[in-house]
C-alpha positions in Angstrom: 156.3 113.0 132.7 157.5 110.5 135.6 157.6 107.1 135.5 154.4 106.3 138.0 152.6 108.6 135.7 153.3 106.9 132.7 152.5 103.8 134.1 149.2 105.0 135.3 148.4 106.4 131.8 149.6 103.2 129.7 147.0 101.5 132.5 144.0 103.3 132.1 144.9 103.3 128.2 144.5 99.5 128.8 141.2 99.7 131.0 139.5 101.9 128.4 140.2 99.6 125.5 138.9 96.8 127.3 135.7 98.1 128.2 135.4 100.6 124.8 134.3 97.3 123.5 131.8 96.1 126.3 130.1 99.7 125.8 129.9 98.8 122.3 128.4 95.5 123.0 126.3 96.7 125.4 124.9 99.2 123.2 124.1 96.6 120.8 121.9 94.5 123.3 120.0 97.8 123.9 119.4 98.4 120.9 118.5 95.3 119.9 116.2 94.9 123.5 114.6 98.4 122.9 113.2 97.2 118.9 111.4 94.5 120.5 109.7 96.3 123.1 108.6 99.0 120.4 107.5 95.9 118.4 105.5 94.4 121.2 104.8 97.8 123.4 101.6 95.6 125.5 103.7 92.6 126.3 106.8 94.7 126.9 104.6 97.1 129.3 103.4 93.9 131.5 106.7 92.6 131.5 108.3 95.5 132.6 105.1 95.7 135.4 105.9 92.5 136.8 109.6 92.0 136.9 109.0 96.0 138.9 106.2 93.7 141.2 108.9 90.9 141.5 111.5 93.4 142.7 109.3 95.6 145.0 108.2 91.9 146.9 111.6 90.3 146.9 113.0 93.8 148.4 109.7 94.1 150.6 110.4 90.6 152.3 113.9 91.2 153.0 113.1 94.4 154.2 110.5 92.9 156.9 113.3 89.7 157.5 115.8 92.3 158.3 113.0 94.5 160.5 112.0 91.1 162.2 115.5 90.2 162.9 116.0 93.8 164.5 112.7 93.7 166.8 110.2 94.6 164.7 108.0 95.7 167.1 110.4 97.5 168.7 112.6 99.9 167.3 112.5 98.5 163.7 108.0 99.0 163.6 108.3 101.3 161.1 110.7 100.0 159.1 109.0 96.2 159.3 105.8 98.5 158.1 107.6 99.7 155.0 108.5 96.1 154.2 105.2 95.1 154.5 103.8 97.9 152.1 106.8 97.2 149.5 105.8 93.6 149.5 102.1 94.5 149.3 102.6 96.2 146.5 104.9 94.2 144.7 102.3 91.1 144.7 100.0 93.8 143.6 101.9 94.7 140.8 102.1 91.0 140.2 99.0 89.6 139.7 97.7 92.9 138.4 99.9 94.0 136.0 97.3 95.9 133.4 96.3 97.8 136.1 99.9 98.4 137.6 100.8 99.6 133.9 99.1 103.6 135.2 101.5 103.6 138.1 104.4 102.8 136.3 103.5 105.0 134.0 103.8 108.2 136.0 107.2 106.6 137.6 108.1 106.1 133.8 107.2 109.7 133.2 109.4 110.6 136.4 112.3 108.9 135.1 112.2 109.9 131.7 112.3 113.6 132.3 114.7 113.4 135.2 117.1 111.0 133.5 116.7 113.2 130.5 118.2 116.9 132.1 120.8 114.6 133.3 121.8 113.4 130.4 121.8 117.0 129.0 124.3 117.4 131.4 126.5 114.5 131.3 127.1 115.6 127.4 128.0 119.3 128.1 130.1 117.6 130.7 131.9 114.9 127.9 131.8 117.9 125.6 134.3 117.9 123.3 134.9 114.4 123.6 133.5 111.7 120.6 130.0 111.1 121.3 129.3 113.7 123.0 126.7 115.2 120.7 124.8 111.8 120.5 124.2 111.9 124.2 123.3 115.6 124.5 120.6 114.0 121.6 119.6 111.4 123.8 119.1 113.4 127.1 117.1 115.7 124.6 114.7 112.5 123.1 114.4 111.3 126.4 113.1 114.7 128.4 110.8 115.2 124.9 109.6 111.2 126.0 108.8 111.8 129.6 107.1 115.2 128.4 104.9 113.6 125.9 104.0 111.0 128.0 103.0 113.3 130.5 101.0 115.3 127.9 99.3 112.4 126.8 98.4 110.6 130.7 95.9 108.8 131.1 95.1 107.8 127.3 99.0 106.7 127.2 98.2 103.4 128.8 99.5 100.0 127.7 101.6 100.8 125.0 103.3 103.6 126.5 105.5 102.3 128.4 106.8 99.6 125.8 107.2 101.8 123.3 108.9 104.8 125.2 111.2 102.5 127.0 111.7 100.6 124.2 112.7 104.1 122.4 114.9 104.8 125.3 116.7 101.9 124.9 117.4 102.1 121.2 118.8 105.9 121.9 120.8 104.6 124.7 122.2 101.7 122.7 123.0 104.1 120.3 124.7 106.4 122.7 126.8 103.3 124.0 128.2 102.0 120.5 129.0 105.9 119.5 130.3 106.4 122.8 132.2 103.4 123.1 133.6 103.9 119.5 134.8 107.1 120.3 136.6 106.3 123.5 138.6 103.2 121.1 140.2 105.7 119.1 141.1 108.1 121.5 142.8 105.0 123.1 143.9 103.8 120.1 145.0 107.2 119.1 147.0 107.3 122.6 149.3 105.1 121.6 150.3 101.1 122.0 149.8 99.9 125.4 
């Protein structure tokens, strides 16, 4: 092996010790995040509903700002008018957040099986690395999630999204610290920086 590519090795040897641990760490906060929502699957729901309202407004009104800056009723209309329908529905979402809970529902659904074929993925594509087998078990839990959740719309309601996404995040927290783990012995393994 050349120098430069020894050097570049010993480098990213270095980079993935460093942030082995903040995987680990952050899959501890998951983990620790996603018990609560399961333990409170109502409040976690409307909190999940409103900080989604906050975002939608906040993005809406920049949205029309940068429409009004750009002549909105010129050649920015329509994007002014998607602000406007972002905000609208972000201080919806806000001051109605039990009855926001169905719509984030079906985007929870949404999410949950398409983030779940992709994690399949990502694990045949880690494969035969550490961890790898803990994600291909998380895509898997969180495709069966979005399914069920389907299966179950509209009786799902309140608690759905709390619990699911509070499941999601224990299985991702999981997948983290395993993950994370895995990588600090193969760099470990690697040899001394």
């Amino acid at each position: 092996m050349s120098e430069p590519t020894e050097g570049a090795q010993a480098e990213l040897i270095d980079a993935i010790r460093r942030n082995a641990g903040l995987t680990v760490a952050s899959g501890v906060i998951l983990v620790i995040a996603g018990l609560l929502a399961i333990l409170s699957p109502f409040v976690a729901g409307l909190s999940i509903t409103i900080m989604v309202g906050v975002l939608l407004a906040v993005s809406g009104i920049g949205q029309c700002f940068l429409a009004f800056r750009a002549g909105a009723f010129g050649r920015a209309l329509v994007l002014f008018a998607a602000g406007l329908l972002m905000a609208i529905a972000g201080f919806y979402m806000m001051s109605q957040p039990v009855s926001g809970l169905a719509a984030l529902t079906l985007v929870l659904m949404a999410f949950l099986i398409a983030t779940g074929i992709l994690e399949i993925i990502v694990a045949f594509q880690l494969k035969p690395a550490d961890g790898w087998g803990i994600e291909l078990f998380n895509g898997v839990v969180t495709l069966v999630l979005g399914i069920l959740l389907w299966r179950q719309f509209p009786l799902s309601g309140a608690w759905a999204i709390g619990i699911l996404f509070g499941i999601k995040m224990v299985f991702s927290g999981w997948a983290f610290i395993f993950v994370g783990r895995g990588v600090k012995k193969l760099a470990s393994e690697a040899g001394p920086a």
